[in-house]
TORRODO-491649 format. One record per residue: residue in one letter; residue number from 1; y, x, z of N, C-alpha, C, O, CB in turn. Coordinates in pm, 1 decimal, m for minus. Glycine has a CB too. Layout:
TORRODO-491649
<pt><type>A</type><seq>NUM</seq><n_c2>Y</n_c2><n_c1>X</n_c1><n_c3>Z</n_c3><ca_c2>Y</ca_c2><ca_c1>X</ca_c1><ca_c3>Z</ca_c3><c_c2>Y</c_c2><c_c1>X</c_c1><c_c3>Z</c_c3><o_c2>Y</o_c2><o_c1>X</o_c1><o_c3>Z</o_c3><cb_c2>Y</cb_c2><cb_c1>X</cb_c1><cb_c3>Z</cb_c3></pt>
...
//
This chain:
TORRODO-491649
<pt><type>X</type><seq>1</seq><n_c2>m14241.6</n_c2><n_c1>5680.7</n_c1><n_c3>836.8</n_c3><ca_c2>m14120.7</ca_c2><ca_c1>5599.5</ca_c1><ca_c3>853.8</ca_c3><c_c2>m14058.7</c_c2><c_c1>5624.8</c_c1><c_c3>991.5</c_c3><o_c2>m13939.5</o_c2><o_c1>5655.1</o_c1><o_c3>994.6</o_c3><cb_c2>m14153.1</cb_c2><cb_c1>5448.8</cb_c1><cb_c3>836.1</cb_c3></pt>
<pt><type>X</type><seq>2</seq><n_c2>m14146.4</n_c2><n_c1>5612.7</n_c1><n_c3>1136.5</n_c3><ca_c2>m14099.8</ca_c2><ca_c1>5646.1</ca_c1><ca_c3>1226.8</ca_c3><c_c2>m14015.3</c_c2><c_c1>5807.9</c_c1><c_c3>1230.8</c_c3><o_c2>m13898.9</o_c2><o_c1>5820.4</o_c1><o_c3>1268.8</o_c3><cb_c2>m14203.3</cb_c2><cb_c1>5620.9</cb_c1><cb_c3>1303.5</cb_c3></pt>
<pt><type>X</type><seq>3</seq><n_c2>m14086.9</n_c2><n_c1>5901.5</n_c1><n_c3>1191.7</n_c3><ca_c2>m14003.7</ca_c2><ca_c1>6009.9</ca_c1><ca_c3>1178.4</ca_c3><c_c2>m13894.6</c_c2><c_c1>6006.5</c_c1><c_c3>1123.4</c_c3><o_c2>m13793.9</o_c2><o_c1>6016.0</o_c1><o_c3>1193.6</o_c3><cb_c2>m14050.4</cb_c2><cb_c1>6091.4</cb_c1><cb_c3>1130.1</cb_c3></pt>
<pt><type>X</type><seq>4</seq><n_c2>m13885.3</n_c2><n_c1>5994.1</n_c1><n_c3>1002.0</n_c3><ca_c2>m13724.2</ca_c2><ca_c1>5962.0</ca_c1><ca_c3>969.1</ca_c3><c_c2>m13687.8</c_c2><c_c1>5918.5</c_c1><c_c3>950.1</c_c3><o_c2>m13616.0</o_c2><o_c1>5932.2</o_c1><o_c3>851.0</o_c3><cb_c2>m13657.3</cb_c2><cb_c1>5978.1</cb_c1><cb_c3>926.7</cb_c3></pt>
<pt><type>X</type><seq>5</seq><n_c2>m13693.0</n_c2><n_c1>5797.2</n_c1><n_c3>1031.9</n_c3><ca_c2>m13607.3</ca_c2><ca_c1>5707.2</ca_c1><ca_c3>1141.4</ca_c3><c_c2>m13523.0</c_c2><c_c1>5794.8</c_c1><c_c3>1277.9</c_c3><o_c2>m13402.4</o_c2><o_c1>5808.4</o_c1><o_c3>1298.2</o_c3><cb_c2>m13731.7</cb_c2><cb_c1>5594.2</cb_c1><cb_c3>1217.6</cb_c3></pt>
<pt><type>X</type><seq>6</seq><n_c2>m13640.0</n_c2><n_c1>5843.4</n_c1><n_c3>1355.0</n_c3><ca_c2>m13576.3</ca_c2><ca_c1>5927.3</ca_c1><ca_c3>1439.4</ca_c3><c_c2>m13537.4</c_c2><c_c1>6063.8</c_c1><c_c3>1399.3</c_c3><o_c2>m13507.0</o_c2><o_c1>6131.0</o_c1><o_c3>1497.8</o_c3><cb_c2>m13647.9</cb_c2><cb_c1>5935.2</cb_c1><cb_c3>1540.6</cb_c3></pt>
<pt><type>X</type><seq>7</seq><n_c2>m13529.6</n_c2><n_c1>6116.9</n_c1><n_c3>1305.4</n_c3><ca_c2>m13435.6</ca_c2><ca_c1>6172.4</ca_c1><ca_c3>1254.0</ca_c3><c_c2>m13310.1</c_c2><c_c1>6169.6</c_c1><c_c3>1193.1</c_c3><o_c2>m13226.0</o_c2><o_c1>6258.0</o_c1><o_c3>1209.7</o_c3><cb_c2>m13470.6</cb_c2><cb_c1>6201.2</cb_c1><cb_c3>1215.6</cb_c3></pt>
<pt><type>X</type><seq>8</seq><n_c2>m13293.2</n_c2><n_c1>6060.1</n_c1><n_c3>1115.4</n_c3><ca_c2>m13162.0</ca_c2><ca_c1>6033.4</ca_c1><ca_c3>1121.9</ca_c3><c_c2>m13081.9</c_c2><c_c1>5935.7</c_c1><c_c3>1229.1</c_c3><o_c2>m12984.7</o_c2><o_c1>5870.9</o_c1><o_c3>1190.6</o_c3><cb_c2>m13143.7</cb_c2><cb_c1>5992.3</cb_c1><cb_c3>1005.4</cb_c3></pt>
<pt><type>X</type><seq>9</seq><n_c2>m13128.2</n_c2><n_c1>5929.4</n_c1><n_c3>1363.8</n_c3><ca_c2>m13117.0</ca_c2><ca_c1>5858.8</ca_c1><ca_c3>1459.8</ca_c3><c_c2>m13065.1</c_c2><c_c1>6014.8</c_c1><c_c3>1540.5</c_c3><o_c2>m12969.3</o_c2><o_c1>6027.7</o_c1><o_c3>1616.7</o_c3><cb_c2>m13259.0</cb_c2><cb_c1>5758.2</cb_c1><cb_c3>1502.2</cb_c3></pt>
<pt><type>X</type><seq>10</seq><n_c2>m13159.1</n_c2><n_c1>6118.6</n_c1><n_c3>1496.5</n_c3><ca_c2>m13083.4</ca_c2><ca_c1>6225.3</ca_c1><ca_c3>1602.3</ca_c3><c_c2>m12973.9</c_c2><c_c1>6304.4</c_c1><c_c3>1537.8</c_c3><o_c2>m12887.7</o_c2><o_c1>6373.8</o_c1><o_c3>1591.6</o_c3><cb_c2>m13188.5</cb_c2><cb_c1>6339.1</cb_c1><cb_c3>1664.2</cb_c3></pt>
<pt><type>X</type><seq>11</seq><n_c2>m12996.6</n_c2><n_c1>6277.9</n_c1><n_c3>1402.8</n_c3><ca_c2>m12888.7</ca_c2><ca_c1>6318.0</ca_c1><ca_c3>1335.9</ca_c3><c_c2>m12703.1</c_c2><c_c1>6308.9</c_c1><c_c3>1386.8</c_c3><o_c2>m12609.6</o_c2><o_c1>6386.9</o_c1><o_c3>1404.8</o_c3><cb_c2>m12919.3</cb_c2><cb_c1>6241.3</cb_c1><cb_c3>1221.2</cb_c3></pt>
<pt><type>X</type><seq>12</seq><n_c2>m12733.9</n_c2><n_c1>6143.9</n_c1><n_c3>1393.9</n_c3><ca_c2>m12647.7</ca_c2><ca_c1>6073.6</ca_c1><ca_c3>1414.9</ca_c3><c_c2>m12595.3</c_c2><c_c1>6061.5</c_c1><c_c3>1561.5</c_c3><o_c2>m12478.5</o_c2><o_c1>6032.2</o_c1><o_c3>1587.5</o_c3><cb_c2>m12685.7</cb_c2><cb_c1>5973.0</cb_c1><cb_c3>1363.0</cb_c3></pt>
<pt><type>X</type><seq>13</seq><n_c2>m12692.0</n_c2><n_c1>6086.7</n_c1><n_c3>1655.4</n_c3><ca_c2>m12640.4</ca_c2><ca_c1>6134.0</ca_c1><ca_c3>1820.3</ca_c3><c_c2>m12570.5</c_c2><c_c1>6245.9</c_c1><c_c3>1732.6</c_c3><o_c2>m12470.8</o_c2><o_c1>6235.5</o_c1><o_c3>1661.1</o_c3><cb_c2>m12780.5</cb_c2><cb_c1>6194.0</cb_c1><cb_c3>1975.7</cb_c3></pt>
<pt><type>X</type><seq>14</seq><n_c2>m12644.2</n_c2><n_c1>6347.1</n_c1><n_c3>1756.1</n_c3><ca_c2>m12580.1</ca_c2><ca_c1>6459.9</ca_c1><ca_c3>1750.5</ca_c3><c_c2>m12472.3</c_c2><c_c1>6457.3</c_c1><c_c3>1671.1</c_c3><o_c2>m12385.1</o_c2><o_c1>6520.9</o_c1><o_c3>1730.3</o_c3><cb_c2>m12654.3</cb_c2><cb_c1>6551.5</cb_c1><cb_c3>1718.3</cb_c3></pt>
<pt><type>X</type><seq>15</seq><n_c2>m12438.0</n_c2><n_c1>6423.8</n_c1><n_c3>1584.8</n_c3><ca_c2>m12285.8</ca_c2><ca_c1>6419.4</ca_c1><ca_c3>1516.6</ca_c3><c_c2>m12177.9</c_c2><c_c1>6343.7</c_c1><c_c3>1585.4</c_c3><o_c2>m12059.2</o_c2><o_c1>6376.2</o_c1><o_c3>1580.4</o_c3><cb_c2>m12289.7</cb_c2><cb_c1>6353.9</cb_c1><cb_c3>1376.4</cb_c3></pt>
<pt><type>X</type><seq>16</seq><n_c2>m12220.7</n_c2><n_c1>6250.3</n_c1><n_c3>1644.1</n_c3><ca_c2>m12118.3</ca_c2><ca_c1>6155.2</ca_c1><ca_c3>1764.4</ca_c3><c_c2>m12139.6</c_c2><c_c1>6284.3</c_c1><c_c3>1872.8</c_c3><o_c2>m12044.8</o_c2><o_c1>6359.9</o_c1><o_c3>1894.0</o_c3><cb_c2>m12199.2</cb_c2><cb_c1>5951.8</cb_c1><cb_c3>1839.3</cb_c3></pt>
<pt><type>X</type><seq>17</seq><n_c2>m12222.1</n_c2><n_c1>6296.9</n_c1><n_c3>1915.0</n_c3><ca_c2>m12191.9</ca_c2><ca_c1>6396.0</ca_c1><ca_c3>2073.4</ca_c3><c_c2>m12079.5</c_c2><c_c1>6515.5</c_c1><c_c3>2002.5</c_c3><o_c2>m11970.1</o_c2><o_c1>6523.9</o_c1><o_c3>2058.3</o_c3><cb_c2>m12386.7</cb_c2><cb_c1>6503.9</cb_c1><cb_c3>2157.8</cb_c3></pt>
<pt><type>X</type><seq>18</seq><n_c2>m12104.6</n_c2><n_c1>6601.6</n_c1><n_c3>1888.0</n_c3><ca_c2>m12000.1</ca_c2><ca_c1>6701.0</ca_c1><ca_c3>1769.1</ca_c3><c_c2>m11893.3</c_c2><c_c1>6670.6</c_c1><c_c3>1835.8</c_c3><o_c2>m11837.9</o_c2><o_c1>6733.0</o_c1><o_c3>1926.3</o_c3><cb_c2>m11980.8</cb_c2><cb_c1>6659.2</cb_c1><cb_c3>1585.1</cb_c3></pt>
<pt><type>X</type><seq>19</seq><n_c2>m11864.3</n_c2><n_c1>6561.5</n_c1><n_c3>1781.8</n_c3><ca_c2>m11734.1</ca_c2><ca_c1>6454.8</ca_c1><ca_c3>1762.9</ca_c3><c_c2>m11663.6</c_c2><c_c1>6435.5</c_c1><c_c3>1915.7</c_c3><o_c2>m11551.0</o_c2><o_c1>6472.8</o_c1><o_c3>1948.7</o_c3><cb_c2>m11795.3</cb_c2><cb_c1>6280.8</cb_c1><cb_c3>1698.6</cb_c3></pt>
<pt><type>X</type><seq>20</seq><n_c2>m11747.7</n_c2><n_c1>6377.3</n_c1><n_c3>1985.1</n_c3><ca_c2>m11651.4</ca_c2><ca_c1>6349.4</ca_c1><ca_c3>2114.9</ca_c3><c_c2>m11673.3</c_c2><c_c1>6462.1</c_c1><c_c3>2207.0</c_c3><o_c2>m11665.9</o_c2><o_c1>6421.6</o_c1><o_c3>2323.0</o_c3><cb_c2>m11685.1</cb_c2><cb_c1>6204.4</cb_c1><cb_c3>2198.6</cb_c3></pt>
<pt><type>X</type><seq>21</seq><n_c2>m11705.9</n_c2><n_c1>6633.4</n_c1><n_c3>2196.7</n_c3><ca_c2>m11690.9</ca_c2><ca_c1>6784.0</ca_c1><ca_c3>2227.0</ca_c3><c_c2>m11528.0</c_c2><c_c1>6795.8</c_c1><c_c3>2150.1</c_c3><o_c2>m11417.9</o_c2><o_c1>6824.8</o_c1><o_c3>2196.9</o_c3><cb_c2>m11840.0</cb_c2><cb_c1>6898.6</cb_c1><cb_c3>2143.8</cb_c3></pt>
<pt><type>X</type><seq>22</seq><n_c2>m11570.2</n_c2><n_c1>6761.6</n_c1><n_c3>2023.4</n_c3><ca_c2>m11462.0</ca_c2><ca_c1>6850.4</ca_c1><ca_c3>1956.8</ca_c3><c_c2>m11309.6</c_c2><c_c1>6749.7</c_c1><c_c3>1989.9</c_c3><o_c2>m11197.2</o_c2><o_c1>6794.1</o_c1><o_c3>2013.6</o_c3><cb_c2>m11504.9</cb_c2><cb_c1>6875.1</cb_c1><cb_c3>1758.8</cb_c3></pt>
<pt><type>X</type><seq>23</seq><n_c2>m11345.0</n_c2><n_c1>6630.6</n_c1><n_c3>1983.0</n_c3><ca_c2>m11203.8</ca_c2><ca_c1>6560.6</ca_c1><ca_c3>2019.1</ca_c3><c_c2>m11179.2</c_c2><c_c1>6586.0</c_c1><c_c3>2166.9</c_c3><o_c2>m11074.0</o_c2><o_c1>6529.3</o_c1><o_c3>2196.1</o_c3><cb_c2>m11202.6</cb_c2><cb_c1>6390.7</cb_c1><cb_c3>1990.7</cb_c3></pt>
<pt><type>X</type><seq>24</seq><n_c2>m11221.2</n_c2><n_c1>6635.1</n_c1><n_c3>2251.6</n_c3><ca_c2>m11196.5</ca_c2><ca_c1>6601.6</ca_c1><ca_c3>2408.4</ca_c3><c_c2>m11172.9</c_c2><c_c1>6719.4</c_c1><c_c3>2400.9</c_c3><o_c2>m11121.2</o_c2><o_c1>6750.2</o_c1><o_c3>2508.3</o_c3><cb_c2>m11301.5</cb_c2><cb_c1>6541.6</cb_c1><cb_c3>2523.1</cb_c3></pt>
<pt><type>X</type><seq>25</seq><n_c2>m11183.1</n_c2><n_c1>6842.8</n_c1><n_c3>2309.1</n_c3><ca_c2>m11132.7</ca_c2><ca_c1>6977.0</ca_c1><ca_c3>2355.7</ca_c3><c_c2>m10954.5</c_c2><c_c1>6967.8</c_c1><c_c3>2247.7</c_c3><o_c2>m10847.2</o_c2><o_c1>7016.9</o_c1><o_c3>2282.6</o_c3><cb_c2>m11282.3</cb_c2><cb_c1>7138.3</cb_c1><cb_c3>2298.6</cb_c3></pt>
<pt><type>X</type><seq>26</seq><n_c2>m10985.8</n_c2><n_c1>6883.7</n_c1><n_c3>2110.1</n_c3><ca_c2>m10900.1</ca_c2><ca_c1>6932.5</ca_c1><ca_c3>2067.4</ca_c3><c_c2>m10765.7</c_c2><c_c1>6846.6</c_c1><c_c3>2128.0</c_c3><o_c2>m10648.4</o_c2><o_c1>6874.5</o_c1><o_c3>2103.2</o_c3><cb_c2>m10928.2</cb_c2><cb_c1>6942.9</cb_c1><cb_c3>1929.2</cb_c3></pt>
<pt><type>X</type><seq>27</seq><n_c2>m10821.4</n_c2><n_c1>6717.2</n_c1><n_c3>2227.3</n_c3><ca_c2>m10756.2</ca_c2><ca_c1>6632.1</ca_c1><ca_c3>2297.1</ca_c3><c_c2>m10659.8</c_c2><c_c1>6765.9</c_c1><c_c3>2417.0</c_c3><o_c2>m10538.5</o_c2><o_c1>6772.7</o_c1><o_c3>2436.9</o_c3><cb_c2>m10885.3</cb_c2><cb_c1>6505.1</cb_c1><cb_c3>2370.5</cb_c3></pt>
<pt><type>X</type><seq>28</seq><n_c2>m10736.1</n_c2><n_c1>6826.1</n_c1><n_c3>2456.6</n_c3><ca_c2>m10708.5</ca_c2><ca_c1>6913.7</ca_c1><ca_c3>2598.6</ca_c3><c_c2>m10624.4</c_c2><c_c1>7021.2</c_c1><c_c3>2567.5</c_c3><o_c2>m10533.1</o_c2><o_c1>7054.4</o_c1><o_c3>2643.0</o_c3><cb_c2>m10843.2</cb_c2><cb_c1>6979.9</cb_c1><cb_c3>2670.5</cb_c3></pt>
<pt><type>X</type><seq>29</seq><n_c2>m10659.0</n_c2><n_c1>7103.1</n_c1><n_c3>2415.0</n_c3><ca_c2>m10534.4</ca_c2><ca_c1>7220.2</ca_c1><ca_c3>2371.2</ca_c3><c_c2>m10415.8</c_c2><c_c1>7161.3</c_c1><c_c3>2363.8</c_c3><o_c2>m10313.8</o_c2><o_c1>7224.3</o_c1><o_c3>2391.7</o_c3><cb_c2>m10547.7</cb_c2><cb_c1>7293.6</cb_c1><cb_c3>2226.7</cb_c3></pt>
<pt><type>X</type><seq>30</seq><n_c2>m10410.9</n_c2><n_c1>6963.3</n_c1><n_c3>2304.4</n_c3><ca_c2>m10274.1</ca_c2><ca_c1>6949.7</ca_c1><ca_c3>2290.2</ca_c3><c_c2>m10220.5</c_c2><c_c1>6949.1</c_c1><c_c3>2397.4</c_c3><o_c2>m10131.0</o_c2><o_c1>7029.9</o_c1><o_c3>2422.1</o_c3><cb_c2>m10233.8</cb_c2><cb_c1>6852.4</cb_c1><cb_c3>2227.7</cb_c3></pt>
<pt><type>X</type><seq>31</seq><n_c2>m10275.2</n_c2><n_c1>6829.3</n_c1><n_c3>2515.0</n_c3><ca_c2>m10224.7</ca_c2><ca_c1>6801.2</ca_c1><ca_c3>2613.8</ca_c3><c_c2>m10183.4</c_c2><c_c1>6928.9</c_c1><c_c3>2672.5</c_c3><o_c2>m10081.8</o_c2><o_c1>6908.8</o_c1><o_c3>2739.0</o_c3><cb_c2>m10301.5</cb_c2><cb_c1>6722.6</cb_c1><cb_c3>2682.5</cb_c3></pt>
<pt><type>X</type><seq>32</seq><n_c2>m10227.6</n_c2><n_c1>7080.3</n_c1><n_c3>2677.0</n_c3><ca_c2>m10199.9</ca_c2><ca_c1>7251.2</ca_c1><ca_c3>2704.1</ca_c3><c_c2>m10066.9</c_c2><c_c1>7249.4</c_c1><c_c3>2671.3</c_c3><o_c2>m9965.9</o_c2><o_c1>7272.0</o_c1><o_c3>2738.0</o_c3><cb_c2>m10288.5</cb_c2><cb_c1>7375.6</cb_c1><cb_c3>2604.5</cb_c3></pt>
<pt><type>X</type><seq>33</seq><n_c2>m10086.8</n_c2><n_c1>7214.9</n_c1><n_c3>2542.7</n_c3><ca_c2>m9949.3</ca_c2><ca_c1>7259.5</ca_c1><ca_c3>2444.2</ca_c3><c_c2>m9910.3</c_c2><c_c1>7204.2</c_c1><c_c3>2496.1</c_c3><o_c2>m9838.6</o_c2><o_c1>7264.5</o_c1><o_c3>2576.0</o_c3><cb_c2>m9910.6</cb_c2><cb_c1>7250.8</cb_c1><cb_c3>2305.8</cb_c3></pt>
<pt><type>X</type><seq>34</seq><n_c2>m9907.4</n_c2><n_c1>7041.8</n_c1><n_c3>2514.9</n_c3><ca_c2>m9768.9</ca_c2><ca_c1>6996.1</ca_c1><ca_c3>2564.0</ca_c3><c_c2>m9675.9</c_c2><c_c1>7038.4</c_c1><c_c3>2674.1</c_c3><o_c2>m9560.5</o_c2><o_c1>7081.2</o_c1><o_c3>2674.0</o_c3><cb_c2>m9781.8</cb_c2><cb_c1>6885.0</cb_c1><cb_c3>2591.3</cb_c3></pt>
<pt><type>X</type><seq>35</seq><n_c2>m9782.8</n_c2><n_c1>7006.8</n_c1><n_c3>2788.4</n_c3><ca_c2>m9733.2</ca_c2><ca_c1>7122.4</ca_c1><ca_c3>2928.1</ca_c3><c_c2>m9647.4</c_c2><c_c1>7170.5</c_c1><c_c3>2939.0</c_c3><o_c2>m9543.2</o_c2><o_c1>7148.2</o_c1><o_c3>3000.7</o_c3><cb_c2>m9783.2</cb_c2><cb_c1>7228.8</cb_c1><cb_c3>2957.6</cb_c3></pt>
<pt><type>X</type><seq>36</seq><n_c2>m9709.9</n_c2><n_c1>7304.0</n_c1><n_c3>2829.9</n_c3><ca_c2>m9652.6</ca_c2><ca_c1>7425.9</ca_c1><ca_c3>2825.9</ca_c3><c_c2>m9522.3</c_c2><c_c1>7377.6</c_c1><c_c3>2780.7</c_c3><o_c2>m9427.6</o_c2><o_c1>7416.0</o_c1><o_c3>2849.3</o_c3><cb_c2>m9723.7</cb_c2><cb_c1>7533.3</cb_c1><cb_c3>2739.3</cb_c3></pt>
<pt><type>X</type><seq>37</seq><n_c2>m9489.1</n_c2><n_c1>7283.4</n_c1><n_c3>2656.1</n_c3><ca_c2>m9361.6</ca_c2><ca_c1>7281.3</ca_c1><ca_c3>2635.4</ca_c3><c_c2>m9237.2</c_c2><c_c1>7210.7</c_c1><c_c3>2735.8</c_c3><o_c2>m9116.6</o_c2><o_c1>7201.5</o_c1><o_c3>2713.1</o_c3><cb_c2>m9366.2</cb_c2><cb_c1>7228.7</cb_c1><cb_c3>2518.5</cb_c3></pt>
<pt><type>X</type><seq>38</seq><n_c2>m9307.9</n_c2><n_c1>7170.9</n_c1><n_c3>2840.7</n_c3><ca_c2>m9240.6</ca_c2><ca_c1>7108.0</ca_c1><ca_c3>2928.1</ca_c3><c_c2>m9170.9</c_c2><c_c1>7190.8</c_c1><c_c3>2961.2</c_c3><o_c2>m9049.7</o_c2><o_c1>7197.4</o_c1><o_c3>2940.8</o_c3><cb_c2>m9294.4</cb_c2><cb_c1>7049.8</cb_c1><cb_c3>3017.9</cb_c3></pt>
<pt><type>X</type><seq>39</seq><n_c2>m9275.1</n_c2><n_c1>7306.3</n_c1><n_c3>3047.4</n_c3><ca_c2>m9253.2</ca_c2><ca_c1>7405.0</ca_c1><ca_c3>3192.5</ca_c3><c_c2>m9159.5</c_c2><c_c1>7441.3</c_c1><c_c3>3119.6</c_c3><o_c2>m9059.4</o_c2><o_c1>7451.8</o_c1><o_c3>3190.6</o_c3><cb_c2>m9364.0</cb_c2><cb_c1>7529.9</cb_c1><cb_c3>3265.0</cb_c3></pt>
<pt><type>X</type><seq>40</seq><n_c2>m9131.9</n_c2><n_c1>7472.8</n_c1><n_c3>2988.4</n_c3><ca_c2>m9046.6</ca_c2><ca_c1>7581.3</ca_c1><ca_c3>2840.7</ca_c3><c_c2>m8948.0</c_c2><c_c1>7499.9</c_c1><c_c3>2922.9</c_c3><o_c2>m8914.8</o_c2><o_c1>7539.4</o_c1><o_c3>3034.7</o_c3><cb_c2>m9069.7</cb_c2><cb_c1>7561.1</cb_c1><cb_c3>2609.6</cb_c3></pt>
<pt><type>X</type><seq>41</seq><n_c2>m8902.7</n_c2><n_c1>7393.5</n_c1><n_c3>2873.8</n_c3><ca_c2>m8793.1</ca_c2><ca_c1>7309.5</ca_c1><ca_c3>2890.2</ca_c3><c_c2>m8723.7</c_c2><c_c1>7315.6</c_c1><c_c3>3025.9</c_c3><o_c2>m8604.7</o_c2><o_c1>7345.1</o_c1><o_c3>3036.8</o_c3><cb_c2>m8835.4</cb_c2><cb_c1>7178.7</cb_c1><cb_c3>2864.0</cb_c3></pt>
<pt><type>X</type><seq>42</seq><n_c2>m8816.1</n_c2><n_c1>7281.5</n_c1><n_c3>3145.6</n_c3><ca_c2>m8750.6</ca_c2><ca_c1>7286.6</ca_c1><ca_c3>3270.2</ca_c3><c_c2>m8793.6</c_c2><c_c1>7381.6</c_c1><c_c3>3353.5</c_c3><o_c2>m8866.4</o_c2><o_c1>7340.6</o_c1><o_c3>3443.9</o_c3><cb_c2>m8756.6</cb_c2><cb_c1>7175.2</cb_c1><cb_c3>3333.6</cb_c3></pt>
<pt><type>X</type><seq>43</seq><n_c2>m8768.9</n_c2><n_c1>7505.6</n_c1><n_c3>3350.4</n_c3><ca_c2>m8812.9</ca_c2><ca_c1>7675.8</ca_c1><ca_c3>3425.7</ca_c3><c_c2>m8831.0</c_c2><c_c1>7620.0</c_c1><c_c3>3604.5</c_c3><o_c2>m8860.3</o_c2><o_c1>7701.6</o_c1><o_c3>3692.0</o_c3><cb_c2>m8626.3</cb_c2><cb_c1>7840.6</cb_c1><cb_c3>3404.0</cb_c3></pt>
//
């Protein structure tokens, strides 16, 4: 029981840690993009 317990306990880190990698990068290409469309706008 203890084992998988802490297995789906690390499961579940690890899919939250996934999650807030992949949102904080896919957070950072937009905020890129956006930027970029600024600098576009005002040279």
């Amino acid at each position: 029981m203890t084992i998988s317990f802490l297995g789906i306990l690390g499961i579940i880190a690890l899919g939250a840690i996934l999650l807030f990698i992949f949102g904080f990068l896919l957070l950072g290409f937009y905020e890129e993009k956006h930027t970029q469309k600024k600098s576009k706008e005002k040279p």
